[in-house]
Structure formats: structure tokens, C-alpha cells
FIKOL-435441 format. One record per residue (C-alpha): x, y, z. Coordinates in steps of 0.2 Angstrom, whole numbers, plus 5000, padded with zeros to 4 digits. Layout:
BEGIN
XYZ;...
//
This chain:
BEGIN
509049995093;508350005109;506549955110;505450095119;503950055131;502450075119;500550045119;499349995107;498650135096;497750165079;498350245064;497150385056;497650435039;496350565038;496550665053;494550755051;493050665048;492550805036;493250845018;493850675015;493150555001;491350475006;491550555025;493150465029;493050405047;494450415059;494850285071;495550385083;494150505085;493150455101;491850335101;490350435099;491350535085;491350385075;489650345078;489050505070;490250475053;489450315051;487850365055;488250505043;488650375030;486850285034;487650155044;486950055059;487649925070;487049755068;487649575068;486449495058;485649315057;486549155049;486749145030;487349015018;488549065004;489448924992;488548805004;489248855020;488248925034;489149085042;488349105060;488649295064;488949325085;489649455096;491449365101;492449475110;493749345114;493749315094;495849285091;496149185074;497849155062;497249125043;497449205028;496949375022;496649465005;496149624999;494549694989;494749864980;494049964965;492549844960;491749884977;492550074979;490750174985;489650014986;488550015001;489549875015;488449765025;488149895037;487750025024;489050125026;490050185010;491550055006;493150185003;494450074997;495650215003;494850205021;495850045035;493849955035;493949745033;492649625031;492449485042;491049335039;490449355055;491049495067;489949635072;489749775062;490749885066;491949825076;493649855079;495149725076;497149725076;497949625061;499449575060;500449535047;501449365050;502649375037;503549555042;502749585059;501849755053;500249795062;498649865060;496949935068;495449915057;493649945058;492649795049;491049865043;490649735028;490649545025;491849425017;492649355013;492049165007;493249094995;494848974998;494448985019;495149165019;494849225035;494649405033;494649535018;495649695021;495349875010;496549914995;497550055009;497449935023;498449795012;499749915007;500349965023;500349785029;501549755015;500549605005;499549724991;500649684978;500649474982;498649484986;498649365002;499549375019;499549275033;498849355048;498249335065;496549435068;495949495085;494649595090;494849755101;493549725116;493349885123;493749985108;492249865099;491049875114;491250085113;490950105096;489249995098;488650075113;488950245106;487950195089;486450145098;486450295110;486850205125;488150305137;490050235135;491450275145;493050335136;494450195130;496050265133;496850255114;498150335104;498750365088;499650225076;500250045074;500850015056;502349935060;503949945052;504649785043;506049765029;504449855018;504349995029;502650105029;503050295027;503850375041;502250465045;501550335048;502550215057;502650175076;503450055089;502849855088;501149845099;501749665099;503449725107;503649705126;503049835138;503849775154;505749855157;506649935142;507449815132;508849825116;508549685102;510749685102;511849615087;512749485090;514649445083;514249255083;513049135091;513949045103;513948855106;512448775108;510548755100;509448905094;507748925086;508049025073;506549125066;506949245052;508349305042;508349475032;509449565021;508849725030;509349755049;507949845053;506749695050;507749585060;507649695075;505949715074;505449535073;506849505087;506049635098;504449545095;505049375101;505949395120;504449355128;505049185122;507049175125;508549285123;508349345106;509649425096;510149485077;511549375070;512249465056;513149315043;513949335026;513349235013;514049224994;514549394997;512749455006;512649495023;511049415031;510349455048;509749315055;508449315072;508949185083;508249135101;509449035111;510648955114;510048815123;510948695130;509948555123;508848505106;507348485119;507448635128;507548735109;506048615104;504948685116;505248855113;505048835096;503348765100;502948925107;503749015093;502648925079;500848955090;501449155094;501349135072;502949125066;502848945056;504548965048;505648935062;506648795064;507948715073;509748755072;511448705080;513148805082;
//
């Protein structure tokens, strides 16, 4: 499957501001476009002072180098049409988040570290505060990250800079230049998304063209071995993801009668030179990898 030169871009399931549920906003409408859906709504931007919940003191800043692996989790019908922390309308049906203490809005990339789908939300509430979860995702964003059904994911959440900075200047009137940005990044996984709306890996490489190959068998030597899938398709796209970090390649073996697809990086011709790579491995987020020998 060749891997095609992409970009990052965000997904809008409702392509109009008007005629969808409590003025559904679409972020991939220009900046100031947004701005006037929220300010529609009744929201504002704001960032808000410190405040203590369960004990904790939540600092709220504007932190546009703000990258962070944790868990998230989901909220849905018990807040569906309650007012968010910036008084806009929560639509559980709508890719909003709530972060403890991001600006409001802002715009983040999520990423889904257990199938490698990704995601562009707006964060216009607060939350969440229990178990050290890092961020709170809506009832359609969880879905199409593939963890609605399980509750929590494990994620890595970074903010969008220019795409945040935009969106504030065009809510308080000040003058914006335009971010260039397209259309989608659900990513597809071994739970693929519909085919609408699915696209390329933002997290694949945009130098030269590159094909995630299957290999016959590993040849001789040590590998980091990061995933294996029952389903090709999700072994390609977490291969694709990794050769930033090595020669990475599917490895189809049979198993008790089941063929697995197993994403390796290698082969090294040492243990050490397969530890540091899986170093880098485990920090890019992918804490199952391990070790192997052929």
C-alpha cells in the first residue's frame, strides 16, 4: 500500500454552520467563520483564573507548545445541550473536548495510541478531574477514535498553534491571517472510521513517497517489534507511521491457524542498536514494543 504525501487536515461532519443541531460548528470553516458559530452560540474566548476541584489547583495558561501522552475519556448524554465553560452549547455529536486548562477554544490533534487513528478537535469546556485523565473527548469524537465502546484511550494531545491563535484573534475582533488547512484526519485502524470519512496518517512521513512493504520473513538479526494485527490494513498504517525510526515492514505469520501481521523495525545487527530504537519507539507513544530476535 503506498503511503501518499499528506498534510494535516480536519474533519467536519457537518459541512454548514446552519441547520445542524445547536449550530454545529465546522472546523474547517475559516477562522472568523467559526468565531461567529460560537459567538452565535453565546460563546466567548477566555482562559480563566486558577481553580481547585477534589483538592487540586488547575492553573489555566495559554501554552502553545502544550504536547502530552495520558489518558482520555469521553462525556455524552448527561451534558448533551448544557452550557460548556465558554458558554457555548455542549453537542455531544459535535468533535469539542474538554481540557482542565487550555484556552477556550482552542484547537488540538488527538491521537489515538492504541490504533494510530487521529483527530482535530475544538476544546471549548473543562475536564476532566478524575483518575489523572488528561483530556475528555465528545460521544462522536470517541467513536471515530475507536475507544467509545472501552470508555478510555490512551492518547497523546497537542495543540494546534496557529490554528488556536486564529480562532482567538478572530473571536476578539482582531485581524488574522488565513492558516492554510484542509479537510480530514480520522485515521484508519484495524476499526476503520466510515470511508467518508477517513484519510491518510498526519503522523505518516511527508518527505519522498514511501511503501510500508510485506515481508516473507524477517531475516536474521534483532527487531523492535511494535504491533501485531489480525487485519493488514492496521499493520500498514502503524508501519507507515513508524520509518521515521527504522526500516519498518508488515511481517505476515501464521499462528494456530491465524495469520498475524506483525510491525517490525529492524533488523539490527545488535541487541543495543535495537534498544535504542525501541527507546524512541516507546517516547513516539507506542509502549508495547519490545525486543525480538530472529
Amino acid at each position: 500500500m503506498k503511503l501518499t504525501k499528506t498534510r494535516l487536515v480536519i474533519l467536519s461532519l457537518c459541512l454548514g454552520i446552519g441547520g445542524c443541531t445547536y449550530g454545529r460548528i465546522n472546523p474547517g470553516a475559516n477562522s472568523y467563520s467559526q468565531a461567529e458559530a460560537i459567538k452565535g452560540q453565546g460563546g466567548v474566548y477566555k482562559i480563566g483564573n486558577p481553580y481547585q476541584i477534589m483538592g487540586t489547583w488547575y492553573y489555566p495558561k495559554e501554552d502553545y507548545s502544550y504536547s502530552e501522552v495520558g489518558t482520555a475519556s469521553w462525556y455524552g448524554e448527561d451534558f448533551h445541550a448544557r452550557r460548556t465553560a465558554n458558554n457555548e452549547k455542549y453537542d455531544m455529536h459535535a468533535l469539542t473536548a474538554a481540557h482542565r486548562t487550555l484556552p477556550l477554544p482552542s484547537i488540538v490533534k488527538v491521537t489515538n495510541l492504541d490504533n494510530g487513528r487521529s483527530l482535530v478537535l475544538r476544546v471549548n469546556d473543562r475536564g476532566p478531574y478524575a483518575k489523572n485523565r488528561i483530556i475528555d473527548i465528545s460521544k462522536r469524537g470517541a467513536q471515530l477514535l475507536g475507544f467509545q465502546t472501552q470508555g478510555t484511550a490512551k492518547v497523546r494531545v497537542e495543540i494546534m498553534a496557529e490554528e488556536s491563535k486564529q480562532l482567538k484573534a478572530a473571536l476578539l475582533g482582531q485581524e488574522c491571517k488565513p492558516v492554510k488547512t484542509s479537510a480530514s484526519t480520522v485515521i484508519h485502524s484495524s476499526n476503520p472510521a466510515p470511508a467518508a470519512e477517513v484519510s491518510r496518517n498526519p503522523l505518516q512521513l511527508t518527505g519522498a513517497e514511501q511503501k510500508s512493504q510485506v515481508q516473507s520473513a524477517a531475516a536474521k538479526g534483532w527487531y523492535v517489534q511494535t504491533g501485531s494485527y489480525t487485519q493488514e490494513s492496521a499493520a500498514q498504517a502503524q508501519s507507515g507511521q513508524l520509518t521515521a525510526y527504522g526500516a519498518a515492514a508488515v511481517y505476515p505469520a501464521r499462528v494456530d491457524g491465524q495469520t498475524y501481521y506483525r510491525v517490525r523495525i529492524g533488523p539490527y545487527a545488535y541487541r543495543q542498536e535495537a534498544e535504542v530504537a525501541l527507546a524512541k519507539v516507546k517516547h513516539f507513544g507506542v509502549y508495547n514494543a519490545r525486543v525480538v530476535q530472529e
